[in-house]
Backbone as ProteinMPNN parsed JSONL, in Angstrom:
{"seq_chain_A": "XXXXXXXXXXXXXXXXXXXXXXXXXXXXXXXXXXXXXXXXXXXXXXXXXXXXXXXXXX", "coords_chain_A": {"N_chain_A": [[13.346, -92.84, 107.795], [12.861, -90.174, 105.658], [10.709, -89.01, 103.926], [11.089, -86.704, 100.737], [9.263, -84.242, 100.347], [8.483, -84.532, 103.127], [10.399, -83.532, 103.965], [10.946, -81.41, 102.734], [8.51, -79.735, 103.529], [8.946, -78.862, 106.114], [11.49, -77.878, 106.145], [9.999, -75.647, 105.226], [10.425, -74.855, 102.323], [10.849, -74.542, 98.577], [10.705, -77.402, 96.54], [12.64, -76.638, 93.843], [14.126, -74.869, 95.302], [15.614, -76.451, 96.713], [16.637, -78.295, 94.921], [18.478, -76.916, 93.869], [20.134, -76.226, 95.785], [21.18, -78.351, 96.816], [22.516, -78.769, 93.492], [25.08, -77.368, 94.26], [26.072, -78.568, 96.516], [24.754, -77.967, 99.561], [22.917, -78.924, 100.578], [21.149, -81.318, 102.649], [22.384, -84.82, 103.109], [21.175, -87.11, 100.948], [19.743, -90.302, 100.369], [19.315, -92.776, 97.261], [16.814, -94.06, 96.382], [16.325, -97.589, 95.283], [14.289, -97.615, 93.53], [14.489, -94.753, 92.394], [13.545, -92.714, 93.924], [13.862, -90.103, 96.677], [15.273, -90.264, 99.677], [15.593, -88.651, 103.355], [17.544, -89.455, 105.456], [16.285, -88.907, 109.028], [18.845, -88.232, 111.393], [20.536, -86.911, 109.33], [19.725, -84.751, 108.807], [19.097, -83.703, 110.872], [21.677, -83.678, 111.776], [22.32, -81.427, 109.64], [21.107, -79.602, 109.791], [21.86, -78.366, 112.459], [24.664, -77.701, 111.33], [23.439, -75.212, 110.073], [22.82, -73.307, 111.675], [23.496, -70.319, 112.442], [26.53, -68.809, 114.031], [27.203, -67.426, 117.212], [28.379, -63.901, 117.128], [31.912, -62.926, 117.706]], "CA_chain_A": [[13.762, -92.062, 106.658], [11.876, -89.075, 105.384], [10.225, -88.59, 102.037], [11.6, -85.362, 100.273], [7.937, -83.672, 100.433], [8.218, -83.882, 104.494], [11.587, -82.261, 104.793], [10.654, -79.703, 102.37], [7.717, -79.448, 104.818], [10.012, -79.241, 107.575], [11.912, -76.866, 106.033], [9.442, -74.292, 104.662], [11.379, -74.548, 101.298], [10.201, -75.128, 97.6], [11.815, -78.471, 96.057], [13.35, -76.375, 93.173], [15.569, -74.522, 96.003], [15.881, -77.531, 97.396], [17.686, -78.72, 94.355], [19.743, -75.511, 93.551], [21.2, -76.094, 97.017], [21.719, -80.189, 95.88], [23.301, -78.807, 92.716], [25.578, -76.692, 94.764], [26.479, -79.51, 97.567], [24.788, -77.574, 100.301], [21.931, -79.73, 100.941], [21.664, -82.401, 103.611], [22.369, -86.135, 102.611], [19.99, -88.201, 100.418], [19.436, -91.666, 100.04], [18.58, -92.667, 96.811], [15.992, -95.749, 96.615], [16.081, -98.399, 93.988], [12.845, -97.007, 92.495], [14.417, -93.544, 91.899], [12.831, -91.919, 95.158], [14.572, -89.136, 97.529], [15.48, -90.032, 101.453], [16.646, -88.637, 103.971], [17.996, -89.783, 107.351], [15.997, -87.756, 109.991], [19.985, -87.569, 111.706], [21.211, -86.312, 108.476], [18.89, -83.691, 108.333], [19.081, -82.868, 112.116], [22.942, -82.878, 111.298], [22.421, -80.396, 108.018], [20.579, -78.458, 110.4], [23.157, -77.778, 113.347], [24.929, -76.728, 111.002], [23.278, -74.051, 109.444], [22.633, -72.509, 112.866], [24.785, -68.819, 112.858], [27.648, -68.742, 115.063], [27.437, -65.823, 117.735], [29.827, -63.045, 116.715], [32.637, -63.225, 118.758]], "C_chain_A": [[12.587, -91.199, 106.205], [11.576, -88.84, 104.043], [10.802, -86.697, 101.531], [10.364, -84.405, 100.686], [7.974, -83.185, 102.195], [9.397, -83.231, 104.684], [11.4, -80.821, 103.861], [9.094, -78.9, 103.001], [8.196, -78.624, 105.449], [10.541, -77.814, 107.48], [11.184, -75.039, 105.48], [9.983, -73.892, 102.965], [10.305, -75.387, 99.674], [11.269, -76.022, 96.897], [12.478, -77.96, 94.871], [14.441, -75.833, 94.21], [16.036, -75.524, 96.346], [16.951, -78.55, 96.522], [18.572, -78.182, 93.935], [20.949, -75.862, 94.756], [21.878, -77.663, 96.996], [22.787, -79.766, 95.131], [24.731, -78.018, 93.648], [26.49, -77.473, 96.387], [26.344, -78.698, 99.354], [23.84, -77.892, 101.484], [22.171, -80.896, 101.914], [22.076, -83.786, 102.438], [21.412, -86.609, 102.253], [20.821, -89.495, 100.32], [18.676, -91.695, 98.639], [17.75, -94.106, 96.477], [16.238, -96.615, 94.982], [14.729, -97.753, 92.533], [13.188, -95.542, 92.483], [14.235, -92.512, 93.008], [13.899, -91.692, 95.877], [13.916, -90.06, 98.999], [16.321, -89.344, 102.089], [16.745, -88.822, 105.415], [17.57, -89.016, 107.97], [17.939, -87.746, 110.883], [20.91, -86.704, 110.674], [20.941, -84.828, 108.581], [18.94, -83.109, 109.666], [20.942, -82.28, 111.984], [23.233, -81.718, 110.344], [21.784, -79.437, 109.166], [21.355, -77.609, 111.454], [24.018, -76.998, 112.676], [25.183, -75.688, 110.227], [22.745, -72.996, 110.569], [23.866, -71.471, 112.592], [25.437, -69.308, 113.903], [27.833, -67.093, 115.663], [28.829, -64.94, 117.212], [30.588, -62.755, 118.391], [32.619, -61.36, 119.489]], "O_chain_A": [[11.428, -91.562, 106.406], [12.381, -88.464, 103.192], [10.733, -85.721, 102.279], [10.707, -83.661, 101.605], [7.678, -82.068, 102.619], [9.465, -82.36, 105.552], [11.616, -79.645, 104.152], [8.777, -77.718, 102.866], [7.8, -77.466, 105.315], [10.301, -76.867, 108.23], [11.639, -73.897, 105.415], [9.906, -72.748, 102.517], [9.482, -76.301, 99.666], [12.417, -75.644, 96.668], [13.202, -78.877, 94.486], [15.592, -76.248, 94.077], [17.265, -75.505, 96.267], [17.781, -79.314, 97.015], [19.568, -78.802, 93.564], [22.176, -75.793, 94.679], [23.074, -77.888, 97.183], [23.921, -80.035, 95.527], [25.681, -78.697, 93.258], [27.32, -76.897, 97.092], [27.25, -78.712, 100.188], [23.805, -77.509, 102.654], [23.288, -81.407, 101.991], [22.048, -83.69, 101.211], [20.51, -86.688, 103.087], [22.033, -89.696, 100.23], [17.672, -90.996, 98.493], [18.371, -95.163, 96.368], [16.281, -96.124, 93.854], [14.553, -97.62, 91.322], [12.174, -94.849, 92.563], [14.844, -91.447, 92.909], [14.818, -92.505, 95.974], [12.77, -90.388, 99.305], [17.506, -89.231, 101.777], [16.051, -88.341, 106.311], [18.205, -87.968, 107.85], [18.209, -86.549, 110.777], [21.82, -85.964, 111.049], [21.762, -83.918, 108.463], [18.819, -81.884, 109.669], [21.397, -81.138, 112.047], [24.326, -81.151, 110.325], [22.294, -78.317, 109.198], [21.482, -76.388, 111.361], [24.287, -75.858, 113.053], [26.233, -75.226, 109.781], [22.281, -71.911, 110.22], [25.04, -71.839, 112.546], [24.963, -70.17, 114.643], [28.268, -66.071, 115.131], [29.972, -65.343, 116.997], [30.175, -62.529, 119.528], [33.204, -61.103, 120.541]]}, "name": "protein", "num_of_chains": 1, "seq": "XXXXXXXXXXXXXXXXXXXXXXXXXXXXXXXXXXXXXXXXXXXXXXXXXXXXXXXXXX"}
């Protein structure tokens, strides 16, 4: 599981977009821990990523 800090690493992104796109349900899947703290599933996040890949124009 990935700390919020490395996928907004990952992603190049600042954790306020990062929650605009949360508030907005566009964000991958979190986990949230007993103590309050952001995860997320490295497959979640490889899944959130597939698909935000473009789709060739037909």
């Amino acid at each position: 599981m990935l700390r919020l800090t490395e996928v907004l690493a990952e992603l190049d992104m600042s954790r306020a977009a990062f929650y605009r796109m949360r508030a907005r349900g566009l964000a991958p899947r979190i986990v949230k821990l007993p103590n309050h703290q952001i995860r997320i599933r490295r497959a979640d996040l490889d899944a959130w990523l597939s698909g935000q890949e473009e789709q060739p124009a037909a």
